[in-house]
C-alpha positions as CSV (number, residue, x, y, z in Angstrom):
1,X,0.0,0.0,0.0
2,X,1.3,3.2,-1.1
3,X,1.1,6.7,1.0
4,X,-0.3,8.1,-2.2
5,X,-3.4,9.7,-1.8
6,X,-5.7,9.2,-4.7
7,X,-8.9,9.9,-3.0
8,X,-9.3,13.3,-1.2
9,X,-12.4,14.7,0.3
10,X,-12.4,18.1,2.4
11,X,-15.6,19.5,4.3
12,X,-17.9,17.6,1.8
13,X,-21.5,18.0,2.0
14,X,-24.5,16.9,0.5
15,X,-28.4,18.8,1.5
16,X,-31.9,17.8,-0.1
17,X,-34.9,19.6,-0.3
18,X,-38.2,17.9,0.7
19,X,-41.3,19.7,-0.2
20,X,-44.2,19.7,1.2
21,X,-46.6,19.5,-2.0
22,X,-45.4,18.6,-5.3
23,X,-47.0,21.9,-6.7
24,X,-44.3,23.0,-4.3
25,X,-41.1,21.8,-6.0
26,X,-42.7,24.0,-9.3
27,X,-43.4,27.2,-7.5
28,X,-39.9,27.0,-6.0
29,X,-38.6,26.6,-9.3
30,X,-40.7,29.2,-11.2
31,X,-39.5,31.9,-7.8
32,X,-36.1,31.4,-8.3
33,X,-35.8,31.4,-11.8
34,X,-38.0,34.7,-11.9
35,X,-36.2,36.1,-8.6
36,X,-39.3,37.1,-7.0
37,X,-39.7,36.3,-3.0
38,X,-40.6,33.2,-2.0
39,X,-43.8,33.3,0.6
40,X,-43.8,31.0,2.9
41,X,-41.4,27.9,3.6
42,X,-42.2,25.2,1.0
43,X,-39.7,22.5,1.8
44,X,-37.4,21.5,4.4
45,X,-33.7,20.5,4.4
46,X,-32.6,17.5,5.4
47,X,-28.4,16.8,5.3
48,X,-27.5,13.6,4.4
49,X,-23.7,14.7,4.5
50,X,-22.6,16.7,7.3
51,X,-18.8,18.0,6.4
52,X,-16.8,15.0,5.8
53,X,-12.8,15.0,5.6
54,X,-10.8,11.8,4.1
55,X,-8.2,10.4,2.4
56,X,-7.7,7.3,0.9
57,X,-4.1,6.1,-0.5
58,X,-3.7,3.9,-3.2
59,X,-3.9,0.1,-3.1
60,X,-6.1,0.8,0.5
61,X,-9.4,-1.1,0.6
62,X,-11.9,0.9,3.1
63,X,-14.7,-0.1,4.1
64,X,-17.8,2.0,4.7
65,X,-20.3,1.3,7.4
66,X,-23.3,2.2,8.7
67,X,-26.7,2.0,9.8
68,X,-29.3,2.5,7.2
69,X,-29.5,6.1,6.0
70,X,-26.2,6.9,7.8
71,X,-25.2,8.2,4.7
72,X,-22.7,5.6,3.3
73,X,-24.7,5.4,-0.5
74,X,-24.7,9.2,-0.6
75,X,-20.9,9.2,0.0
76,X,-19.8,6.6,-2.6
77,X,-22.1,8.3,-5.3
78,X,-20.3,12.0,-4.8
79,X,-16.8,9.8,-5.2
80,X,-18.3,8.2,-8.4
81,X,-19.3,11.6,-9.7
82,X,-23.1,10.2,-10.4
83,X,-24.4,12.6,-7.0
84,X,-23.1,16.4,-7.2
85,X,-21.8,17.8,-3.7
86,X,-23.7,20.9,-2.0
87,X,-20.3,21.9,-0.9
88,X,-16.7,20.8,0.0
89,X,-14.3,19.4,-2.7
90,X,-13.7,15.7,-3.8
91,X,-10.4,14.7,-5.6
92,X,-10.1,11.4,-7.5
93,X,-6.9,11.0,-9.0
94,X,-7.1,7.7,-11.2
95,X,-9.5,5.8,-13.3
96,X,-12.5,4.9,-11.3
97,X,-15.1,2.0,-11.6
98,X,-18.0,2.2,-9.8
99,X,-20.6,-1.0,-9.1
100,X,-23.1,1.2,-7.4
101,X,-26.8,0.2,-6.8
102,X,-28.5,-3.0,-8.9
103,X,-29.1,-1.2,-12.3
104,X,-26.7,1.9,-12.4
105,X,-25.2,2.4,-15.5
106,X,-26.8,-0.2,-17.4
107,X,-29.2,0.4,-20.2
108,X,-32.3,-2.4,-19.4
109,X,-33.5,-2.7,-23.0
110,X,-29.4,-3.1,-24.4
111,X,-28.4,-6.6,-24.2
112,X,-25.2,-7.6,-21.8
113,X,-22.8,-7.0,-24.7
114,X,-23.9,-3.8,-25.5
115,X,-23.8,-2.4,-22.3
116,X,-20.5,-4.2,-21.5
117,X,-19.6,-2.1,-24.8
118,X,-20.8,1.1,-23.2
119,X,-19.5,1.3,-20.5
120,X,-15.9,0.9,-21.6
121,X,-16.8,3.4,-24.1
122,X,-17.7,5.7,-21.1
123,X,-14.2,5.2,-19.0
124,X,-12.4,6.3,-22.5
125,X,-11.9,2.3,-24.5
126,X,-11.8,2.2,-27.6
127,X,-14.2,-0.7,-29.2
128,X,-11.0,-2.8,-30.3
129,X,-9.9,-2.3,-26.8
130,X,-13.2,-3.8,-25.4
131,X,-13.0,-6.5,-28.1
132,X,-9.8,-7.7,-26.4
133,X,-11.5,-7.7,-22.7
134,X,-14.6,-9.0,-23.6
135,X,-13.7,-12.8,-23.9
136,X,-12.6,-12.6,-19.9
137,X,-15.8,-10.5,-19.1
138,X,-17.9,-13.1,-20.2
139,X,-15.8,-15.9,-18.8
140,X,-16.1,-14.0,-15.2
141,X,-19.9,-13.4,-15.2
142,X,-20.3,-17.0,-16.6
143,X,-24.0,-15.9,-17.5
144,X,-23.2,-18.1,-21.2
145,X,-25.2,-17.2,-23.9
146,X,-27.6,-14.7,-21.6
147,X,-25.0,-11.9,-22.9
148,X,-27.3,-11.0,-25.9
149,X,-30.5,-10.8,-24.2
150,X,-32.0,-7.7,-22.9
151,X,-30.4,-7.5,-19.2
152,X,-34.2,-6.3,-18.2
153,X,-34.5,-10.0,-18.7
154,X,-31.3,-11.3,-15.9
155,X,-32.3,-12.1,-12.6
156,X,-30.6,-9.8,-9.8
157,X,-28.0,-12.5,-9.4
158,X,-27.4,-12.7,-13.5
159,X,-27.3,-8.7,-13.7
160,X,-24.4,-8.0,-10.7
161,X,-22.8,-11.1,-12.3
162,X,-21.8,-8.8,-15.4
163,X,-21.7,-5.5,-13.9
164,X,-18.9,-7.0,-11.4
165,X,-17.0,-8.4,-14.8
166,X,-17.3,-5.0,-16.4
167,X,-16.6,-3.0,-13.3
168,X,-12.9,-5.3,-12.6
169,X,-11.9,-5.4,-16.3
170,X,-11.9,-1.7,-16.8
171,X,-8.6,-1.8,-15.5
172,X,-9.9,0.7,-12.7
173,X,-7.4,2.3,-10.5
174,X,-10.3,2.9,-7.9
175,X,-12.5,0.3,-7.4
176,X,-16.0,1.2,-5.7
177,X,-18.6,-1.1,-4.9
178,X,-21.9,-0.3,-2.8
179,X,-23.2,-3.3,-1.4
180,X,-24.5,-5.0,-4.6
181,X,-22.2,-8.4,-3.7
182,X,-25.0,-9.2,-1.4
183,X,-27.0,-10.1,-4.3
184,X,-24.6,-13.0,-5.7
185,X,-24.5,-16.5,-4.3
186,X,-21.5,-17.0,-1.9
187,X,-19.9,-19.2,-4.7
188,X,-19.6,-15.8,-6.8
189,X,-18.6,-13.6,-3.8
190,X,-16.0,-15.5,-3.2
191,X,-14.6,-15.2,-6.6
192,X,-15.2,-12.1,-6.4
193,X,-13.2,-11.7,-3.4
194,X,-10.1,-13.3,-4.6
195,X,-10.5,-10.9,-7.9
196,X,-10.7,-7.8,-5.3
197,X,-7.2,-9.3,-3.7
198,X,-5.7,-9.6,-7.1
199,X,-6.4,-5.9,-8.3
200,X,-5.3,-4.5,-4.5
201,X,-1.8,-6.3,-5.3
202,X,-1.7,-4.7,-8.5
203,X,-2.2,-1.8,-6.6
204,X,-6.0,-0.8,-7.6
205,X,-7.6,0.8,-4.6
206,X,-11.1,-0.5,-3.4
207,X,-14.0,1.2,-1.5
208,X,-16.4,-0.6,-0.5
209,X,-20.2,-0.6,1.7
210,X,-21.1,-3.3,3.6
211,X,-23.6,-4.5,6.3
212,X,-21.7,-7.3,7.2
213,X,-18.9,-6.9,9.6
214,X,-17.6,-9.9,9.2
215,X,-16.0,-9.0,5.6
216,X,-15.3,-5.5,7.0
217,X,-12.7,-7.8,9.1
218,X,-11.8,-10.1,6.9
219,X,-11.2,-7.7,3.7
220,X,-10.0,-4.2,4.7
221,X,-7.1,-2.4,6.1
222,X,-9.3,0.2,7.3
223,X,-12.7,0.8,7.8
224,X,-14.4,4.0,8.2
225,X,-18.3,4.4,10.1
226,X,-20.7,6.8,9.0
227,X,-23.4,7.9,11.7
228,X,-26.1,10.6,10.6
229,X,-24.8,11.8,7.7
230,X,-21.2,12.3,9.7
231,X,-17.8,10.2,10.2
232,X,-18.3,8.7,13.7
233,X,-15.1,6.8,14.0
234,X,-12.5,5.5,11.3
235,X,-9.3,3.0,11.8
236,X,-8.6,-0.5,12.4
237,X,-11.0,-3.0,11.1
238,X,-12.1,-4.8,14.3
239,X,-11.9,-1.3,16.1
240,X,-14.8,-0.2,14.2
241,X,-16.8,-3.0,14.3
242,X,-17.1,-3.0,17.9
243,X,-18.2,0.7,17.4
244,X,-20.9,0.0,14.5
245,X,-22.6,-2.9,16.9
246,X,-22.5,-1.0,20.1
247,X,-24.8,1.9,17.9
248,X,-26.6,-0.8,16.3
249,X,-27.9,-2.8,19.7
250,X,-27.7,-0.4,22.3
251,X,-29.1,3.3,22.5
252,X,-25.9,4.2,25.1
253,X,-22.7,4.6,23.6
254,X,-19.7,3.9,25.2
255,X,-17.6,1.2,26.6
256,X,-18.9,-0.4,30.2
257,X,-16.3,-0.3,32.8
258,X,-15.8,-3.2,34.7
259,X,-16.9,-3.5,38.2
260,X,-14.9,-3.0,41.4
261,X,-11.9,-5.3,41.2
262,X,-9.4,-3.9,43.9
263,X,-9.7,-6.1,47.0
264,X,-7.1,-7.8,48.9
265,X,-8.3,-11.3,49.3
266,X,-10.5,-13.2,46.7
267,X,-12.7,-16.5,47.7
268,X,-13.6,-19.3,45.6
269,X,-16.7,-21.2,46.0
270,X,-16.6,-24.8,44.6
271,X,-17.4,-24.5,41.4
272,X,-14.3,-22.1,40.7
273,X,-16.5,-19.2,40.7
274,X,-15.2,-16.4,42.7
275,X,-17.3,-15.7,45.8
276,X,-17.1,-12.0,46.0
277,X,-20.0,-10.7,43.8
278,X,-18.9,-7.5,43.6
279,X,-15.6,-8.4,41.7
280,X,-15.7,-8.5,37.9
281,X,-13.9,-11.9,38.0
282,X,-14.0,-11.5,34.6
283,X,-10.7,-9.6,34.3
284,X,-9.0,-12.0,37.4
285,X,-9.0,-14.4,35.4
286,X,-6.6,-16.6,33.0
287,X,-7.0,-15.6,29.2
288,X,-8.6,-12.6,30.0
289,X,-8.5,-10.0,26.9
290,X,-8.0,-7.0,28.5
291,X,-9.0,-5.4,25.2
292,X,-12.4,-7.0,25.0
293,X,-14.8,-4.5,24.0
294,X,-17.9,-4.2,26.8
295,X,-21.5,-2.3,26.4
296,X,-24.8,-3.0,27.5
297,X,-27.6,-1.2,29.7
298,X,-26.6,-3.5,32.7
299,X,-29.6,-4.6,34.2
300,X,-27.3,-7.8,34.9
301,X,-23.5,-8.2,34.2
302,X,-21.4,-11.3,33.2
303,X,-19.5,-11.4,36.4
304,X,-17.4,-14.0,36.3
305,X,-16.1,-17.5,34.2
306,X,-14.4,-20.7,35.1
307,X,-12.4,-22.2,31.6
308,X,-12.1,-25.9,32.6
309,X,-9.7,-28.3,29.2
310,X,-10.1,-31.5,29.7
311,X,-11.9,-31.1,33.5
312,X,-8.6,-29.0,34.6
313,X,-8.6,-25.5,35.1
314,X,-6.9,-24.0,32.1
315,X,-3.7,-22.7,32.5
316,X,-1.7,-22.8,29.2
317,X,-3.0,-23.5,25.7
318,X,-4.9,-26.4,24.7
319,X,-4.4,-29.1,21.9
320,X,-7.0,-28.9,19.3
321,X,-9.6,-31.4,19.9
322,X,-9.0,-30.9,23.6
323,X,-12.7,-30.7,25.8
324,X,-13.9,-27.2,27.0
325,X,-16.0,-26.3,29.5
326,X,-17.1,-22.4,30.1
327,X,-18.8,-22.0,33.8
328,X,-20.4,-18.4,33.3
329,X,-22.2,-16.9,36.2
330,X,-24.6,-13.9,35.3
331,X,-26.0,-11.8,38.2
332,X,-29.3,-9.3,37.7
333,X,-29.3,-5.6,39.1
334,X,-32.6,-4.9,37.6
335,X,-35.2,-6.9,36.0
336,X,-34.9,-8.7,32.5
337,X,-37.8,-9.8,31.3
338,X,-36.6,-12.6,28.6
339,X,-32.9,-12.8,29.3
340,X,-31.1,-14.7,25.9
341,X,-27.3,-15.6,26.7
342,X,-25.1,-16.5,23.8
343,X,-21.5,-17.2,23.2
344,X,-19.1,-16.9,19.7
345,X,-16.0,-18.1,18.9
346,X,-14.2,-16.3,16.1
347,X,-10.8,-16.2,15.0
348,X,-7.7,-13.4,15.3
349,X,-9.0,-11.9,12.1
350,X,-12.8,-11.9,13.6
351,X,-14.1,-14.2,11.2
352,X,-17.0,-16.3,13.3
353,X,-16.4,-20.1,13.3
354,X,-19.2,-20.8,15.5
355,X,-22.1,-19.5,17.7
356,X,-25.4,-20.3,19.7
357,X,-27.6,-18.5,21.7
358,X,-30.4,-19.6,24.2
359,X,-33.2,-18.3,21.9
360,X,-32.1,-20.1,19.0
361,X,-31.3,-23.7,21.1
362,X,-35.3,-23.1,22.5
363,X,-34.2,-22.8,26.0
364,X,-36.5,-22.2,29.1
365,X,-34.5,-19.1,30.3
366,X,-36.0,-17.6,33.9
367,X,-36.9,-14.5,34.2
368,X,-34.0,-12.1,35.5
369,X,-34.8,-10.5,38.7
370,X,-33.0,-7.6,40.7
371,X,-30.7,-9.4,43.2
372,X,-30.6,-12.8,41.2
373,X,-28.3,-14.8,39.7
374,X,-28.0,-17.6,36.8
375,X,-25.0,-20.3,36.2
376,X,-24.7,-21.7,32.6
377,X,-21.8,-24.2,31.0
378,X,-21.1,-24.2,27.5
379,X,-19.4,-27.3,26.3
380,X,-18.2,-28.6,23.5
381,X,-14.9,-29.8,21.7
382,X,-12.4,-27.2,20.0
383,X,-11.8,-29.3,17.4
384,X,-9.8,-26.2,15.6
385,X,-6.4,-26.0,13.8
386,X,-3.7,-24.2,15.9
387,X,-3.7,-20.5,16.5
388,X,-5.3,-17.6,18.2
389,X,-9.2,-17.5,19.3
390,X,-11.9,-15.1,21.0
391,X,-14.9,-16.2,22.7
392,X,-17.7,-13.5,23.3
393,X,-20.3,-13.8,25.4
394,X,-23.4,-12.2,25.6
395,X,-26.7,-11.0,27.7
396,X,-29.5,-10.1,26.2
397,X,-33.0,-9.2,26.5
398,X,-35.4,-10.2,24.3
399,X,-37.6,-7.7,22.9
400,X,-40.6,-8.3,20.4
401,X,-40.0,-4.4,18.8
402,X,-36.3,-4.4,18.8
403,X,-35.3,-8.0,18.3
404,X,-33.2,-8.0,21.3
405,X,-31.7,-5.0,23.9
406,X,-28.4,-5.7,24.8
407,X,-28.1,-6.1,28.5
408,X,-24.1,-6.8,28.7
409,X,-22.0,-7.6,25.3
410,X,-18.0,-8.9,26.3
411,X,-17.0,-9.2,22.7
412,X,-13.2,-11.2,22.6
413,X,-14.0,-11.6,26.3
414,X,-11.4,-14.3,26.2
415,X,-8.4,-15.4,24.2
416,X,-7.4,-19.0,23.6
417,X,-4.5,-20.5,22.0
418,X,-5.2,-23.8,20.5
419,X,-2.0,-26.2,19.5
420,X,-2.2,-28.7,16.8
421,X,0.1,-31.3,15.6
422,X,-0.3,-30.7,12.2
423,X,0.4,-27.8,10.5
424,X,-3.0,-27.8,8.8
425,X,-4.3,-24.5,7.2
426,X,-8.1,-23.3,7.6
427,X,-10.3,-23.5,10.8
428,X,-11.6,-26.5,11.1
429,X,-9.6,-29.7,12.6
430,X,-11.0,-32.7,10.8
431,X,-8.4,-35.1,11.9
432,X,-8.2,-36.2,8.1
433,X,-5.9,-39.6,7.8
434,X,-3.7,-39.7,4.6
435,X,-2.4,-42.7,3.2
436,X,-0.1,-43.4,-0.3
437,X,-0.3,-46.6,-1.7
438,X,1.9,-48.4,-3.5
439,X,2.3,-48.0,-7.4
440,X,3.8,-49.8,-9.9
């Protein structure tokens, strides 16, 4: 990744007018183009871009997220030049390729040649030049002999298909894709994928919106999160994650400090859990991350854990295949009505190999009430290659309007290390026997 900047945004903007009657939008038009005094207020400004300053260097891939109407479309139009600014300045300095919303830049009564054509015409190819490309378009989008029918005819899956083909094979220095990968099968967004990781070599920079955080992880070297129209926070990948789900499940922002941990003497009762309620055992204990990420309205508080490999309190790393067993006490300062407890297990990178909550296993979970307190084990075999693992854990409370409130969230609560005698490459540990046999 270079320190060149090719994409440079300063104090960007973007206002719309709403009006209150359609007659409206004319007699505003007929005022100003007359200059006579408007009477009255006929419309109402909303911003969907408050001033916005970034920079993106070549061969980055950010990633833009957001709740819905946070503004990330808006932003990635201006960049493409398809959405004018109402003020501040964008710079692009390359040749840009945008795959914006299912249907931009596509003609629907053109078949998927001619608009394959068209479009290269529009970035400055000659037809000759296109000629030479269009054998590998077709080969990518491997919609066959679809390419000269009408693309009003393609399914949603057929259509993103091409325009991903044409958008990659315009030999784009800037690479911007809003969210229209969610349409293809995961077959295709994996291939689509590897393509993105061959053009970022190459050096092609790539901006991209997404809902899912998971490929925010997995994908970018930065992400950036867009909250009302306004930059809310931008840097590392799983930094910004924790931010975008902390606005997206819980009204309070901010990071829940832990409770009192500075006492002298700490008792055990015989399960391993620590006696003291009003320690966070939490952070006393072995493989605590001390740079989990915590929110929650904390009607009750994950307290305290007991790891257990093999029956034995954990103390070093296990081997893969090794028996868990997570003791986790939850105690209630107020009442929660359906509680739902939950647990995931993700990688270094924050890719999610597995998780469970109560809700989904159909679990009779009591009613949390002020002063009490619930036990639950997790078990299971971490039948994993070797390397570095989180588990999260998770209270919440379930709620027929909002899906679920989130009570208290420790998200890479704890860090494992799982050991493998083979040096095995993926996640999972299928203890796969290979034999050679003789030939002759």
């Amino acid at each position: 990744m270079s320190s060149e900047t090719v994409i440079r945004i300063e104090n960007l903007c973007k206002t719309y007018r709403v009006y209150n009657r359609p007659i409206d939008r004319v007699l505003e038009s007929l005022f100003f183009r007359t200059g006579l005094r408007q009477s009255g207020t006929r419309f109402r400004e909303i911003q969907a871009l408050k001033p916005i300053d970034l920079e993106i260097c070549r061969g980055e891939t950010v990633g833009i997220i957001g709740r819905n109407g946070s503004g990330k479309s808006t932003l990635l139009q201006m960049i493409s030049g398809t959405l004018y600014p109402t003020a501040g300045n964008i710079e692009v300095h390359g040749r840009l390729s945008a795959l914006l919303e299912l249907g931009a830049g596509f003609n629907p009564n053109f078949t998927g040649r001619e608009n394959a054509y068209l479009n290269g015409t529009i970035v400055g190819f000659s037809r000759s030049e296109m000629e030479s490309k269009f054998e590998d378009i077709l080969e990518f989008s491997g919609i066959g002999d679809f390419i000269d029918q009408p693309v009003r005819t393609y399914s949603s899956g057929m259509f993103v298909r091409l325009a991903f083909a044409v958008a990659i094979h315009l030999d784009p220095d800037i690479l911007v894709v809003d969210e229209a990968l969610s349409v293809g099968d995961v077959r295709f967004q994996n291939k689509c994928f590897r393509k993105l990781r061959e053009l970022k070599e190459q050096g092609t920079t790539t901006l991209f919106v997404t809902h899912s955080s998971e490929l925010i992880v997995r994908h970018c070297d930065r992400a950036v999160l867009l909250e009302k129209g306004a930059i809310h926070t931008t840097g590392r990948p799983g930094d910004v994650v924790n931010k975008y789900l902390n606005l997206l499940f819980n009204n309070d922002e901010g990071q829940v400090k832990g409770l009192n941990t500075s006492v002298e003497t700490i008792r055990h009762e015989e399960n391993g859990l620590i006696a003291d309620r009003d320690v966070d055992g939490c952070s006393l204990r072995p493989f605590y991350n001390s740079a989990e990420y915590r929110w929650g309205d904390q009607r009750g508080q994950i307290q305290d854990y007991v790891l257990l490999i093999n029956g034995e309190p954990a103390k070093s790393m296990c081997m893969s295949g090794d028996r868990i067993d997570l003791l986790l006490r939850v105690i209630y300062t107020k009442k929660v009505t359906k509680p739902i407890l939950g647990i995931t297990l993700k990688t270094s990178d924050g890719i999610v190999v597995y998780g469970t909550n109560t809700r989904e296993r159909n679990l009779d979970v009591p009613i949390g009430s002020p002063g009490s307190e619930m036990i639950i084990r997790y078990s299971f075999a971490i039948n994993l290659i070797g390397g570095d693992y989180f588990i999260s854990l998770g209270l919440a409370d379930d709620d027929e309007q909002k899906d679920n409130l989130a009570v208290d969230r420790r998200y890479d609560l704890i860090h494992i290390q799982v050991k493998a005698d083979q040096a095995d490459f993926g996640i999972s540990a299928l203890n796969m026997a290979m034999s050679i046999d003789n030939t002759h």
